[in-house]
C-alpha positions as CSV (number, residue, x, y, z in Angstrom):
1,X,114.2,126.7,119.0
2,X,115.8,127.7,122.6
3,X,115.5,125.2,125.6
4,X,116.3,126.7,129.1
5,X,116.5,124.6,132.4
6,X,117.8,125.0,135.8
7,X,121.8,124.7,135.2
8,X,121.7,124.5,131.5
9,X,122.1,126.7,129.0
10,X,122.1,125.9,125.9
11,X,120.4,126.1,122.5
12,X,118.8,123.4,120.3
13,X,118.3,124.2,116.4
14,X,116.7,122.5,114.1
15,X,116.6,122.9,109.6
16,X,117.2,120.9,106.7
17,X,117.6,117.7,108.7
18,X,120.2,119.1,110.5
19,X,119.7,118.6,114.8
20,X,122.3,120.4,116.6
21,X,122.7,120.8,120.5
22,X,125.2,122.9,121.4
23,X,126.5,123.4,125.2
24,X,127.9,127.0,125.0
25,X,131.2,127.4,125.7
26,X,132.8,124.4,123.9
27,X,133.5,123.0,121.0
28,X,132.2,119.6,121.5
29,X,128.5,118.8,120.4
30,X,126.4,117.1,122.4
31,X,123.9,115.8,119.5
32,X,124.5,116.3,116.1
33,X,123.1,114.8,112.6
34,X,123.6,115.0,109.0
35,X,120.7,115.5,106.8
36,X,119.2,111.8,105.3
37,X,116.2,111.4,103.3
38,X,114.5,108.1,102.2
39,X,116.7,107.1,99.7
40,X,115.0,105.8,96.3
41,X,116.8,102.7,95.4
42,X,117.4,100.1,98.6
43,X,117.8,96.5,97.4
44,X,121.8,97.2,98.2
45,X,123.4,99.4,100.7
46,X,125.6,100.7,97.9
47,X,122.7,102.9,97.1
48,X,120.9,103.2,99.8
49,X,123.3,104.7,102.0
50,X,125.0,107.1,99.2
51,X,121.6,107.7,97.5
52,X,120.2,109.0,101.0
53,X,122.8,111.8,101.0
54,X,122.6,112.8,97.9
55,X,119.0,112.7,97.1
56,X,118.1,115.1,99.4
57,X,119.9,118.3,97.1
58,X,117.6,118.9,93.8
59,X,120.8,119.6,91.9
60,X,121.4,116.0,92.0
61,X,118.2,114.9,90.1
62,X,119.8,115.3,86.8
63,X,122.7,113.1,87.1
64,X,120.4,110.8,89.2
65,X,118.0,110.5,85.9
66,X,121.0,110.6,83.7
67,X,122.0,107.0,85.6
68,X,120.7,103.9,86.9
69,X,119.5,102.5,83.5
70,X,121.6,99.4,83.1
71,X,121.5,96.5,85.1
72,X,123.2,92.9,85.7
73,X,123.7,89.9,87.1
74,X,125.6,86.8,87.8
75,X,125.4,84.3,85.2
76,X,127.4,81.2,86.6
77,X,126.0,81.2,90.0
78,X,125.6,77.1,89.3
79,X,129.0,76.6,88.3
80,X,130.4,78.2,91.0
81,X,128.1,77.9,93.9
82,X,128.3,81.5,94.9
83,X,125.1,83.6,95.9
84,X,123.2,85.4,92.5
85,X,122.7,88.9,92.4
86,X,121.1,91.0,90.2
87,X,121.6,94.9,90.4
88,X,121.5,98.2,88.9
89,X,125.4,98.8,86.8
90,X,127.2,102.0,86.8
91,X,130.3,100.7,85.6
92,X,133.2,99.5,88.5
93,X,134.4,100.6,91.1
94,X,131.3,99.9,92.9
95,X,129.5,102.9,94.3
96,X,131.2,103.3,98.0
97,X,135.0,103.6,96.0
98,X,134.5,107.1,94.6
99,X,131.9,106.8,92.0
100,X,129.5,109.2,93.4
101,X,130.2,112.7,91.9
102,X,128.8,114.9,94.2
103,X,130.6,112.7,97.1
104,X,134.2,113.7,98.3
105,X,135.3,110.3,100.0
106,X,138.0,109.1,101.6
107,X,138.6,105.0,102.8
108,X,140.7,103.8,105.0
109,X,141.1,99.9,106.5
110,X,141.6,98.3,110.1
111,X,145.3,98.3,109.6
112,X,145.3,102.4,109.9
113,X,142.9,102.2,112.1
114,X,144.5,99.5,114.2
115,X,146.3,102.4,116.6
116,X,142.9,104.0,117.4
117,X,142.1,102.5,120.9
118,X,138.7,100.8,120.9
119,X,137.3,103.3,123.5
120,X,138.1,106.1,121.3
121,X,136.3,104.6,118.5
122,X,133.0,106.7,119.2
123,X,134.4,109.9,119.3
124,X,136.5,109.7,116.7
125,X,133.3,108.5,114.2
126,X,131.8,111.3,116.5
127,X,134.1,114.2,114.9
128,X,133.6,112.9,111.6
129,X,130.1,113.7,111.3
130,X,130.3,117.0,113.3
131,X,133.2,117.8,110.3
132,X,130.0,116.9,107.9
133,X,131.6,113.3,106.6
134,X,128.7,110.8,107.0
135,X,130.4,107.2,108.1
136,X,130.1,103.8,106.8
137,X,131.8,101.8,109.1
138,X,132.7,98.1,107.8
139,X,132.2,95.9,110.9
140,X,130.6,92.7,112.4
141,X,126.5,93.4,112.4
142,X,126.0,90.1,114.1
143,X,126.9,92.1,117.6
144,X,123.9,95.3,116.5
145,X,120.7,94.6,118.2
146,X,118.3,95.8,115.6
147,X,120.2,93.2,112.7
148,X,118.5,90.2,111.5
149,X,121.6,88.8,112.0
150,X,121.8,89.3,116.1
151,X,123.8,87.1,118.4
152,X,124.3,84.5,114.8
153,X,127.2,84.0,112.9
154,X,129.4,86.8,112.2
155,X,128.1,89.2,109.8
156,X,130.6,91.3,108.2
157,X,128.8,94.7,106.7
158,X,128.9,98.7,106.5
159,X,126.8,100.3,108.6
160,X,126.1,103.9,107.7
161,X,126.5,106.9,110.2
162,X,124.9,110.6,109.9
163,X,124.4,111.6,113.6
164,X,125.3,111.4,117.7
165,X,124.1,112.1,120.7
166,X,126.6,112.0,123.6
167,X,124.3,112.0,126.0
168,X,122.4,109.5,125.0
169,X,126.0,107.1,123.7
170,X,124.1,106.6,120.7
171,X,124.8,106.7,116.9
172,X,122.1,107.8,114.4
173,X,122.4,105.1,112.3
174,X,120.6,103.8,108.7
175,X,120.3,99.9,108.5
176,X,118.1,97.2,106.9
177,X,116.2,95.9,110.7
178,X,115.6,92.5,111.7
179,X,112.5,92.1,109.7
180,X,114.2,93.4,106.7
181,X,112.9,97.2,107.0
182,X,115.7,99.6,106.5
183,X,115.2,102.6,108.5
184,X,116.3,105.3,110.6
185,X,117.6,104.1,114.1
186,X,119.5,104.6,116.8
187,X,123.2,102.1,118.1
188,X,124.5,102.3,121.2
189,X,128.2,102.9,121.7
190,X,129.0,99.7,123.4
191,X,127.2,98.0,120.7
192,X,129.0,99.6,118.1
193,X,132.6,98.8,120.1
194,X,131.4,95.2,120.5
195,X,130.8,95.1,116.8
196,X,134.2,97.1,115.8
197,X,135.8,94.1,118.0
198,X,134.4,91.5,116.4
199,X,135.1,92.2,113.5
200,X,139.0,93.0,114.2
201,X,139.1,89.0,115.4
202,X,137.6,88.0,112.3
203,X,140.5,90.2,110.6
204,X,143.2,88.9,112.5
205,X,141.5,85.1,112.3
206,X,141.6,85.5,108.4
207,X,138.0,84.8,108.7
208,X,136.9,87.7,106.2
209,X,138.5,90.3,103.9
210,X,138.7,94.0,105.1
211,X,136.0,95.8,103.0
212,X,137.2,99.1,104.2
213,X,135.6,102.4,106.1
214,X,134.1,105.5,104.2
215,X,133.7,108.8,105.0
216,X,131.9,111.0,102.7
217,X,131.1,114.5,102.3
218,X,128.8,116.1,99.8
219,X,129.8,118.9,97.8
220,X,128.1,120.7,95.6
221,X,128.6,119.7,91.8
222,X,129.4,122.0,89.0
223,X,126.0,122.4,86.4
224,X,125.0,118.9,85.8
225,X,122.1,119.1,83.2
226,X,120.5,115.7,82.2
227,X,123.4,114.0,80.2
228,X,121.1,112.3,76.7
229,X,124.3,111.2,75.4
230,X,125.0,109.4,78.3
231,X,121.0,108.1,78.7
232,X,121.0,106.7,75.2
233,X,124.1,104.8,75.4
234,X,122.9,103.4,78.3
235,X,119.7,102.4,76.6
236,X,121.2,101.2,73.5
237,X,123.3,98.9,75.8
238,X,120.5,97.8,77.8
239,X,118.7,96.8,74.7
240,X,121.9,94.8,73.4
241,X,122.6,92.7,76.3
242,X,126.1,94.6,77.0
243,X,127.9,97.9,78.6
244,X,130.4,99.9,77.8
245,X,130.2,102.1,80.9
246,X,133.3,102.9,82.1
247,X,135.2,100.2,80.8
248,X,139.0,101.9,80.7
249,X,138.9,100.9,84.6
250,X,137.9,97.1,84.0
251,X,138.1,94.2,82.0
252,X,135.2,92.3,81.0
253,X,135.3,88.5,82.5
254,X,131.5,87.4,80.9
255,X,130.4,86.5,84.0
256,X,127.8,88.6,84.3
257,X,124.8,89.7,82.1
258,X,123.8,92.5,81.1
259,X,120.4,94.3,80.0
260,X,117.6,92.5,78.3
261,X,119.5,89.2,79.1
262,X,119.0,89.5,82.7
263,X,115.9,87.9,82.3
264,X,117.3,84.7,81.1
265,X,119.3,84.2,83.8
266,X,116.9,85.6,86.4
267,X,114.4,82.6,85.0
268,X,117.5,80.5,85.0
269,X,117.7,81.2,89.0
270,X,113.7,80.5,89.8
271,X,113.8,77.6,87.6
272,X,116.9,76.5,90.1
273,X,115.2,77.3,93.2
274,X,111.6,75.3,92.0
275,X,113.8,72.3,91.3
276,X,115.5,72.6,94.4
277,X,118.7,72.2,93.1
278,X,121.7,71.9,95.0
279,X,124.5,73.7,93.4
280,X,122.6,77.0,94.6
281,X,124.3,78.9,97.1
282,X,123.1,81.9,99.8
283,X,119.5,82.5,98.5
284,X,117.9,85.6,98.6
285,X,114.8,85.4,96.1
286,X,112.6,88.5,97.7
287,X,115.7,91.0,97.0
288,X,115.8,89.8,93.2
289,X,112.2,90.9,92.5
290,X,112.5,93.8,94.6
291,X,115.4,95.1,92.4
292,X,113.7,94.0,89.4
293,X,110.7,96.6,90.9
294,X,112.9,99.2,91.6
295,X,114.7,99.4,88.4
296,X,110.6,99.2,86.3
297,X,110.0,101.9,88.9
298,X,113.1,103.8,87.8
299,X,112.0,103.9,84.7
300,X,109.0,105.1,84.9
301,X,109.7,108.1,87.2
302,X,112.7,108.9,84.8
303,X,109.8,109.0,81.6
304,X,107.8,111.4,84.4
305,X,111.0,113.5,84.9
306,X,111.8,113.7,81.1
307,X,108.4,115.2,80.1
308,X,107.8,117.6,83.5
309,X,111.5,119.1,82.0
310,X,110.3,119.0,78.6
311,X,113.2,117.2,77.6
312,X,110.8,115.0,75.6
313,X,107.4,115.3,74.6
314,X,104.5,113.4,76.4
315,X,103.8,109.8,74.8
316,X,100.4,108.3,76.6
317,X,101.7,104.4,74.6
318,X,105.5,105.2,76.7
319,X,104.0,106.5,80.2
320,X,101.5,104.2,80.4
321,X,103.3,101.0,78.9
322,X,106.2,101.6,82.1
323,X,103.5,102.3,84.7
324,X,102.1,99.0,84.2
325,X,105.2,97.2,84.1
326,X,106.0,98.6,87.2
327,X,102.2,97.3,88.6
328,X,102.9,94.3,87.6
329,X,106.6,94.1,89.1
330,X,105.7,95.2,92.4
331,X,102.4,92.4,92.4
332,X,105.1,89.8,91.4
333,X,107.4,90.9,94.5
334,X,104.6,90.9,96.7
335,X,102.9,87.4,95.1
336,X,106.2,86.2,96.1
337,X,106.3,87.6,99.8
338,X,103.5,85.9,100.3
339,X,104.5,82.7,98.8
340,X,107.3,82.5,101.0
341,X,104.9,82.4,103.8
342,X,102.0,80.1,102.6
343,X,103.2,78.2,99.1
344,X,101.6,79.0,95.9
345,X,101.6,76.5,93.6
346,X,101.3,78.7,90.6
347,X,103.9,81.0,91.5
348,X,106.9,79.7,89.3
349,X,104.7,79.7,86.7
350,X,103.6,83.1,87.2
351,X,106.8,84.3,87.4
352,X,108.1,82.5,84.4
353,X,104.8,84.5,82.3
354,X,106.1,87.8,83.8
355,X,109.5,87.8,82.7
356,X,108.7,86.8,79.0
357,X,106.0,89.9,79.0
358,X,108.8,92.3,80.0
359,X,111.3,91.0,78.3
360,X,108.9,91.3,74.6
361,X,107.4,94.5,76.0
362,X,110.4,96.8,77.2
363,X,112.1,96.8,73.9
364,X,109.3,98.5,72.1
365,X,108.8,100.8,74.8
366,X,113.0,101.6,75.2
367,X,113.3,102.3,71.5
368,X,110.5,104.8,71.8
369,X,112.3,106.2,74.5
370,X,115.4,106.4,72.4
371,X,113.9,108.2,69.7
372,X,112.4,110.6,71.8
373,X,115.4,111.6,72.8
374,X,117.5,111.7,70.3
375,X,114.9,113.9,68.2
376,X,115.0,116.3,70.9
377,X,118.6,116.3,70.8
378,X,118.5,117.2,66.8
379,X,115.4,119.8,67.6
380,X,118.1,121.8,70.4
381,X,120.8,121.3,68.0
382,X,119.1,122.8,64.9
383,X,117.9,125.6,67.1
384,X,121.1,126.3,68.5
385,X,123.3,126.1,65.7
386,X,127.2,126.0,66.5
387,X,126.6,128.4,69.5
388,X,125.5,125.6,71.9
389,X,128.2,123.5,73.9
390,X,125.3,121.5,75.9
391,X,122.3,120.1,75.6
């Protein structure tokens, strides 16, 4: 598309979520942003933010149904006081240090940053993304208008960057809002400088702990076909209560479970919160349940993606048992919302009945899955003979 005016010329293009404007003549950009797309996992940043670049290139749908099959949680959140979580698992690092493979990423912390004047922080974020490295910038949201967490205690997070416009001095910027929407939106420079400050005071105060600054690039992976191998094992894991992924890099600490024994301790959390008990820390009961939908939901589109590939045969008991576990995942989120706004006496209840149905029903309907897939991995390998090197 070409825009002319009086005194300007210059030319505006638009494809693939890319917005360019370019004043002819130099180098600079006046507005420029990275292609983003809904990401489909957002109970943490972690995957909302590298899930949103990613998710966008279909070459990426293998390895993303190839993952995102285990899950865990904290399991002495009493003991210790500290807030519970419970999240999908893809071994450690966690996924902003390097654990994406179709991200190239580079980190750096405010001490090599510490040179960069604070009134050159926007451009230099600026010629990042116009070098195609999306941004997530560790800094105070407390001092970002849209946050929940506006002009309150400090609030030490990443926010994620994928576009500019000088014009404007605004970022294009991806962010969970103050009514705990994450969306698409737009931060002023001065915000962003006021929030870059802040958080360098907390640094210096020894108030927080420097959770670094990403840049990330995509590139385009070699052939990723769906990994089985690498499904199953997850699966089998799941199904025991442990995880093997990725374990050179760590050791395990048995603080957190794993699997089918999530459950437990996600009953052991709602009992907690019912009783009111006082060793709880930071609560956060929504994002529990939303995670737990998210992950049913996961499962049911992978089942979706398996058969439209014909990587495993349709099974009406499989597809149906995972939709409805997913219906009735989502209802318990929402019950919950709403709970939170007007009490519902039967909710703990309600909640304790759900988590036993899963946890007898998803077994069965795992196992199934497991054998589908293994018997298509013996059907390609009996067809192929010693000639095939992939599945």
């Amino acid at each position: 598309m070409r825009v002319d005016a009086p005194g300007l010329n210059r030319t505006e293009h638009c494809w693939s979520g890319f917005r360019i404007t370019c004043q002819k003549g130099e180098n600079q950009m006046n507005a420029f942003q990275l292609p983003v797309v809904n990401p489909p996992l957002k109970g943490f940043l972690r995957w909302a933010y590298t899930l949103s670049i990613t998710s966008i290139h279909e070459e990426t749908m293998p390895w993303y149904y190839s993952n995102f099959i285990q899950m865990f949680c904290k399991k002495n959140f009493l003991e210790d006081g500290r807030q519970y979580y419970v999240d999908f698992f893809r071994g450690k690092p966690n996924e902003l240090n390097f654990n994406n493979p179709f991200l190239l990423t580079c980190s750096v912390n405010y001490t090599i940053l510490e040179s960069l004047a604070l009134d050159a922080w926007p451009k230099f974020f600026a010629d990042q993304i116009q070098n195609g490295y999306y941004c997530v910038v560790f800094l105070d949201e407390a001092r970002l208008s849209p946050a929940a967490s506006y002009q309150k205690e400090p609030f030490p997070h990443h926010l994620f960057l994928y576009g500019f416009d000088w014009e404007e001095s605004v970022f294009n910027a991806s962010m969970f809002d103050h009514t705990g929407v994450y969306r698409n939106l737009q931060i002023p420079f001065r915000e962003f400088q006021d929030a870059v400050q802040s958080m360098r005071h907390l640094l210096k105060e020894r108030l927080t702990a420097d959770h670094h600054t990403y840049f990330y690039k995509y590139e385009p992976h070699s052939p990723y076909p769906f990994d089985k191998t690498a499904a199953i094992d997850q699966l089998r894991d799941y199904l025991n209560g442990e995880t093997h992924l990725n374990r050179i890099n760590y050791n395990s600490d048995n603080e957190e479970a794993f699997g089918i024994k999530v459950y437990d301790y996600l009953q052991l959390y709602f009992d907690a919160v019912e009783g009111n008990d006082s060793r709880l820390g930071d609560r956060n009961d929504v994002r529990h349940l939303h995670v737990l939908w998210e992950h049913k939901k996961m499962m049911s589109e992978r089942i979706g993606y398996l058969v439209d590939e014909g990587i495993i045969p349709y099974d009406e008991e499989l597809v149906a048992g995972y939709k409805d576990i997913t219906k009735r995942a989502m209802k318990l989120r929402d019950q919950y919302i709403r709970h939170e706004i007007r009490e519902d006496k039967e909710m703990f209840e309600r909640l304790r009945l759900r988590f036993d149905e899963f946890q007898k029903e998803e077994p069965v309907l795992l196992q199934k899955l497991i054998t589908l897939l293994e018997g298509s991995k013996e059907s390609l390998v009996s067809t192929c003979g010693t000639r095939c090197d992939t599945y």
